[in-house]
C-alpha positions as a Markdown table, in Angstrom:
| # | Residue | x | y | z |
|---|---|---|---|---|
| 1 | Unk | -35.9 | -17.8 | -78.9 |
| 2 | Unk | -37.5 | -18.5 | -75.7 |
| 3 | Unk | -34.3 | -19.2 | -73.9 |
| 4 | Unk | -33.5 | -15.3 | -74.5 |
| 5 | Unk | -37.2 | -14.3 | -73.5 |
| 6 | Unk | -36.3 | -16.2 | -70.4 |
| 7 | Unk | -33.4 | -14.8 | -69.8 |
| 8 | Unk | -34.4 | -11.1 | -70.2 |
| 9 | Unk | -37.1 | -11.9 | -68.1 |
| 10 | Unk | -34.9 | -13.1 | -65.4 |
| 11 | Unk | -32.5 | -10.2 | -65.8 |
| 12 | Unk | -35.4 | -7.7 | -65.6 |
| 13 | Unk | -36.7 | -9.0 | -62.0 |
| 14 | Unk | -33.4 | -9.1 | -60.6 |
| 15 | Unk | -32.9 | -5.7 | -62.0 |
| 16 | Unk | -36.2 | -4.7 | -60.1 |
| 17 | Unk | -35.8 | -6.3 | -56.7 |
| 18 | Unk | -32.0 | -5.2 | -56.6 |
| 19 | Unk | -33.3 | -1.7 | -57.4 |
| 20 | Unk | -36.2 | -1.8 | -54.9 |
| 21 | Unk | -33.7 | -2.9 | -52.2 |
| 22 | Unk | -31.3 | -0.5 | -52.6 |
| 23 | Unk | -33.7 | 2.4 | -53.4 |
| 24 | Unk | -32.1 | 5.9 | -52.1 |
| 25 | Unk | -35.4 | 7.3 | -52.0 |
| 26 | Unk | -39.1 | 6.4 | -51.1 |
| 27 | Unk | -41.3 | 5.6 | -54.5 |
| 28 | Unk | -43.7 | 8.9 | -53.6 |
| 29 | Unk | -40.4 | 10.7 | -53.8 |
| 30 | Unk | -38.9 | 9.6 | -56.5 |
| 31 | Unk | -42.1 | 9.7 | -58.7 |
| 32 | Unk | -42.3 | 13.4 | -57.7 |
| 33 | Unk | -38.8 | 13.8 | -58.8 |
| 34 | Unk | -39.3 | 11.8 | -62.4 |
| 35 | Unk | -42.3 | 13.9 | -62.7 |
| 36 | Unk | -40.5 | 17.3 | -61.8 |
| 37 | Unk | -38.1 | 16.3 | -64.5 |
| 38 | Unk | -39.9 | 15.2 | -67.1 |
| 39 | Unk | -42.6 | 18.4 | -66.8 |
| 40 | Unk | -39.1 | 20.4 | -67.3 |
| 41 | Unk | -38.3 | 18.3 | -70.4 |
| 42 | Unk | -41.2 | 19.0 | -71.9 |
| 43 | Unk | -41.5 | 22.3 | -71.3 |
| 44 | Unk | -37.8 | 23.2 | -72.8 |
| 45 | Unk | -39.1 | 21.0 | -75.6 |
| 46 | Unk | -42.2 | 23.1 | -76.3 |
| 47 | Unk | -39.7 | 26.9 | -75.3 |
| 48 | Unk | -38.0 | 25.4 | -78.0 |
| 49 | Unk | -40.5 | 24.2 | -80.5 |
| 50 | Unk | -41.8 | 28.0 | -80.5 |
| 51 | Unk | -38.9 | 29.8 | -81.0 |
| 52 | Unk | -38.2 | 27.9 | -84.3 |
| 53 | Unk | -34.3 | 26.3 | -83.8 |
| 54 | Unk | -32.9 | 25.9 | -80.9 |
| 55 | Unk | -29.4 | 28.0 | -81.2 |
| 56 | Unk | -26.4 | 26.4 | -79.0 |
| 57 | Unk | -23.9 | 29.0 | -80.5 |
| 58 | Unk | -21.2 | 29.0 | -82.5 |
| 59 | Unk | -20.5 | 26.2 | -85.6 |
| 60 | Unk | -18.2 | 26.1 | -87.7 |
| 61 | Unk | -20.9 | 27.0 | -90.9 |
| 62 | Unk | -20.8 | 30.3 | -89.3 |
| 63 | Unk | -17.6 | 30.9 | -90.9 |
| 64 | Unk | -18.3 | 30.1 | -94.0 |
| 65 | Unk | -19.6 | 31.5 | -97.0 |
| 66 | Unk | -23.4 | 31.5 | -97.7 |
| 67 | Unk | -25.4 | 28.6 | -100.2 |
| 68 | Unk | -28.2 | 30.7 | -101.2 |
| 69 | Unk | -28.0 | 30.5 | -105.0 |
| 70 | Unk | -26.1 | 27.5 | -104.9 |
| 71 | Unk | -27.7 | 24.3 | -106.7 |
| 72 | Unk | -26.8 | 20.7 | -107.0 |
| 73 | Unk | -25.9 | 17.8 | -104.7 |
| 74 | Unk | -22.9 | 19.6 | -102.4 |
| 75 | Unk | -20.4 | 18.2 | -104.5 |
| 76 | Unk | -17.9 | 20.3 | -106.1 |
| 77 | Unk | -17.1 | 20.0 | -110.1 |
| 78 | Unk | -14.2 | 18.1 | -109.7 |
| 79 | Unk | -15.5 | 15.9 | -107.0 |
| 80 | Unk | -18.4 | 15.5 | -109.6 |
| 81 | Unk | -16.4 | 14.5 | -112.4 |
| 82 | Unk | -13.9 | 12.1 | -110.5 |
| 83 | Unk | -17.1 | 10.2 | -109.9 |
| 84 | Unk | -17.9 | 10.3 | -112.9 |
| 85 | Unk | -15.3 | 8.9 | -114.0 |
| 86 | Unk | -15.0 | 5.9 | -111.3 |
């Protein structure tokens, strides 16, 4: 088990200093740009928690008939039955 600690230990420096070398940007930049995003993220998320579900058009249950009334598990009778039977 510790082997593996070790290991992703190592990877996750590497990882670090490889990415600190080759870093496009400065770090004040690229917080402002993590921040920028994730302010955007959270603001769809809330746009989207008050307008109840978020609609991304068409689906094919658009096209089909509605289930108000309907009762049981989804299956059909004979679906029903031939497991019924198994």
């Amino acid at each position: 088990m510790f082997s593996r600690v070790r290991i992703a230990i190592r990877f996750f420096f590497m990882g670090l200093a490889v990415g600190v070398l080759l870093a496009p940007r400065s770090g004040r930049e690229t917080r402002r740009l993590v921040r920028e995003r994730a302010d955007r993220l959270l603001n769809d998320l809330l746009d989207a928690a008050t307008l109840g579900a978020f609609d991304s058009g068409p689906t094919a249950m658009d096209d089909e008939e509605p289930t108000a009334g309907k009762t049981g598990n989804g299956r059909t009778r004979k679906q029903a039955a031939t497991a019924a039977q198994a």
